[in-house]
C-alpha positions as CSV (number, residue, x, y, z in Angstrom):
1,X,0.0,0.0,0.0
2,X,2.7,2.2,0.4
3,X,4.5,1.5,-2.8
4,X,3.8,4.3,-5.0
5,X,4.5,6.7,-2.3
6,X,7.9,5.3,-1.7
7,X,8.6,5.5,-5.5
8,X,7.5,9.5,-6.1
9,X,9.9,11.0,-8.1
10,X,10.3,15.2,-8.4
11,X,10.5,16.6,-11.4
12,X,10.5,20.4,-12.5
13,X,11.1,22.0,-15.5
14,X,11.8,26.1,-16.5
15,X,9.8,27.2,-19.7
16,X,11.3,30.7,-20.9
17,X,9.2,32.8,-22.5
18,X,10.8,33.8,-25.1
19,X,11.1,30.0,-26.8
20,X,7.1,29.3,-26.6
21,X,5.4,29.6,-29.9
22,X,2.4,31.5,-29.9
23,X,-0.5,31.2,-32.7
24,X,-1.3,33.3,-34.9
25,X,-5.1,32.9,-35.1
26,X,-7.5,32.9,-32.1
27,X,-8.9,29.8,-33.4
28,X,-8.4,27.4,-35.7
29,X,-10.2,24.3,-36.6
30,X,-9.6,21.8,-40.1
31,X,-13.1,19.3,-40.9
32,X,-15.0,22.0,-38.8
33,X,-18.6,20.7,-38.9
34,X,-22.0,22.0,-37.9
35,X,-25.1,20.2,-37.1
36,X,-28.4,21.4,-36.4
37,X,-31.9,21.7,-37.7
38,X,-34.1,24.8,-38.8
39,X,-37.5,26.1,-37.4
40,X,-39.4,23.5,-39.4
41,X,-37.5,20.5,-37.7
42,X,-35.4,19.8,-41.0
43,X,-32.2,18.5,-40.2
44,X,-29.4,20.3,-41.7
45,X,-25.4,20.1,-41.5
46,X,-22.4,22.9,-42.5
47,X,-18.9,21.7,-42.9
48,X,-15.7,23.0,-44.2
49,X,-12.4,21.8,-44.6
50,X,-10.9,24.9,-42.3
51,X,-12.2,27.4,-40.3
52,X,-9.9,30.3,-38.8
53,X,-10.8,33.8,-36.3
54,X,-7.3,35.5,-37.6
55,X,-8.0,37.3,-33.7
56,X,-10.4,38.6,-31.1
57,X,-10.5,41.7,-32.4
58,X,-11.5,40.6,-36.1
59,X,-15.3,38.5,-35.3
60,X,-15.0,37.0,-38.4
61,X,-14.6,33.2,-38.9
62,X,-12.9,32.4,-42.4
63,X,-14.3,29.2,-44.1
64,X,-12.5,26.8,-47.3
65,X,-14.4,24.2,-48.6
66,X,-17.6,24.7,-47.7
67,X,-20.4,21.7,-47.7
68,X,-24.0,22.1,-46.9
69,X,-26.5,19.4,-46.6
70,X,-30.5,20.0,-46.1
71,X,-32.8,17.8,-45.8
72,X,-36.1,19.7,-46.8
73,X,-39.5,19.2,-47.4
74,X,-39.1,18.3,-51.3
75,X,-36.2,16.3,-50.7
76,X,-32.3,16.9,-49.5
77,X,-30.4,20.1,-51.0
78,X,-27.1,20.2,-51.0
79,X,-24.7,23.6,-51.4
80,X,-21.1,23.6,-52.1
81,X,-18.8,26.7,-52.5
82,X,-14.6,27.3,-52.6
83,X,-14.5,30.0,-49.5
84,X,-16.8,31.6,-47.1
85,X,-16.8,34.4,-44.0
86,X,-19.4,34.2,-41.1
87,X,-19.3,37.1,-39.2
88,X,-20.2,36.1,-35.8
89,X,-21.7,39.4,-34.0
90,X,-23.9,39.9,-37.1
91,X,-25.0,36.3,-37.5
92,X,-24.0,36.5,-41.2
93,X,-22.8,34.4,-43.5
94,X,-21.2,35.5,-46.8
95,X,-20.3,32.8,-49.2
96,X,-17.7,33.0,-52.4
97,X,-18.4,31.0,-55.6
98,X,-18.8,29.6,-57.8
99,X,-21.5,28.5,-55.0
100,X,-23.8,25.4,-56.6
101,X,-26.9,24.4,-54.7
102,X,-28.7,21.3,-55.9
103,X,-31.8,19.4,-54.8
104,X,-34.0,16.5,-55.2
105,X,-37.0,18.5,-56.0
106,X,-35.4,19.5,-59.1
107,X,-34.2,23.1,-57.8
108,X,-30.3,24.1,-59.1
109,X,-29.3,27.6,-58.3
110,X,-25.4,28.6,-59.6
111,X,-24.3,32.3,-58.2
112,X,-21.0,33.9,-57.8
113,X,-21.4,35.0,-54.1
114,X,-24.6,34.4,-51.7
115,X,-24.8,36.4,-48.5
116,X,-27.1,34.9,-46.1
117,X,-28.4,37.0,-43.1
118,X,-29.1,33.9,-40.3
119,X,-31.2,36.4,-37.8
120,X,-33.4,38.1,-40.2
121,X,-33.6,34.5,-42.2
122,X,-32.8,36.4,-45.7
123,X,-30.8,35.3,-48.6
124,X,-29.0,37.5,-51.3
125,X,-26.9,37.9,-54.2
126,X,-25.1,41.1,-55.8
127,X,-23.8,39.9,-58.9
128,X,-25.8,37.5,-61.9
129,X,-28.1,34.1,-60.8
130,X,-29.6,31.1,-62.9
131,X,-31.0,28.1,-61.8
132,X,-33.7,25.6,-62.5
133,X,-37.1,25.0,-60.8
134,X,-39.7,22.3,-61.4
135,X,-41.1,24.6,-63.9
136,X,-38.5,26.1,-65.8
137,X,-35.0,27.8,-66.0
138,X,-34.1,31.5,-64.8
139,X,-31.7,33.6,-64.9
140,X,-31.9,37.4,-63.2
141,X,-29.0,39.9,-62.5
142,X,-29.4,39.5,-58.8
143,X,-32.1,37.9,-56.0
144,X,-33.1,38.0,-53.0
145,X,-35.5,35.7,-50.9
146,X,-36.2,34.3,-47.4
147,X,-34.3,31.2,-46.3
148,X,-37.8,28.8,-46.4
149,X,-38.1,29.7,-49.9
150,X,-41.2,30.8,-49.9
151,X,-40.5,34.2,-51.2
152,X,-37.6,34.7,-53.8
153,X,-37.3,38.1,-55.9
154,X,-35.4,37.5,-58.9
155,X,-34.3,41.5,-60.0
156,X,-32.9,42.8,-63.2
157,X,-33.1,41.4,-66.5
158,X,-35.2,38.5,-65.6
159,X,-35.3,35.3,-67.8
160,X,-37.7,33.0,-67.1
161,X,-38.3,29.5,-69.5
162,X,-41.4,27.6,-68.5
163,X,-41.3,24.3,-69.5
164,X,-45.5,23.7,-70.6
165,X,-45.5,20.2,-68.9
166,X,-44.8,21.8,-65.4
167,X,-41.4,19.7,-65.3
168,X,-43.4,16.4,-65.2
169,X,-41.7,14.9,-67.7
């Protein structure tokens, strides 16, 4: 019973200062994931291959490789996209293209950069949109909508194709 206090053994150590490394970023994370679902119960996950807060004083969390899976009402969508910035005291997202979202329902949506406001549940583009929907193609110079879809304004130079059958093929 007295064994391992007969065989305690001292060590100590001196760590200087000067020969510690320190990080550059506040945080750092590689195959950062995010899980969760929306107000309507559909379960939905965000990954990316890296996600970086340079420092405390800059609340912006840079993303690579950005992955997005939802599983909706007419089926799972699924986003992809190169690069993207969330910007944490805002609850925004901005996302760098090409971004490609894709669905089972037969929705596509291709746009150069998508910003997506989380708190006032809003989705945007500055630059030129196309994309397909169960009854046709589009294409507009810009959009805007609300994240459940239920609402999307497609401004400037609208094209839309309708395709007579209602895409039932």
């Amino acid at each position: 019973m007295i064994w391992p206090l007969l065989n305690v053994q001292e060590f100590s150590f001196l760590l200087a200062k000067d020969q510690v490394k320190v990080a550059n970023e506040r945080l750092r994370v590689s195959r950062a994931e995010y899980r969760g679902k929306t107000s309507a119960g559909e379960a939905f996950a965000i990954s990316a291959s890296s996600a970086v807060q340079r420092s405390s004083a800059v609340p912006v969390v840079e993303l690579t490789a950005l992955a997005a899976h939802l599983a909706g009402r007419d089926g799972p969508a699924d986003v992809w996209a190169p690069s993207g910035r969330y910007f944490i005291e805002d609850d925004r997202l901005e996302v760098a293209g090409p971004v490609k979202m894709r669905s089972d329902g037969g929705y596509t949506l291709d746009a150069s950069t998508v910003f997506v406001d989380l708190r006032r549940r809003r989705v945007s583009t500055k630059d030129a949109v196309r994309g397909r929907l169960p009854m046709g193609n589009f294409r507009a110079d810009r959009m805007s909508g609300d994240l459940s879809g239920k609402r999307v304004t497609l401004i400037g130079k609208v094209h839309l194709r309708i395709n007579q059958r209602g895409g039932k093929g």
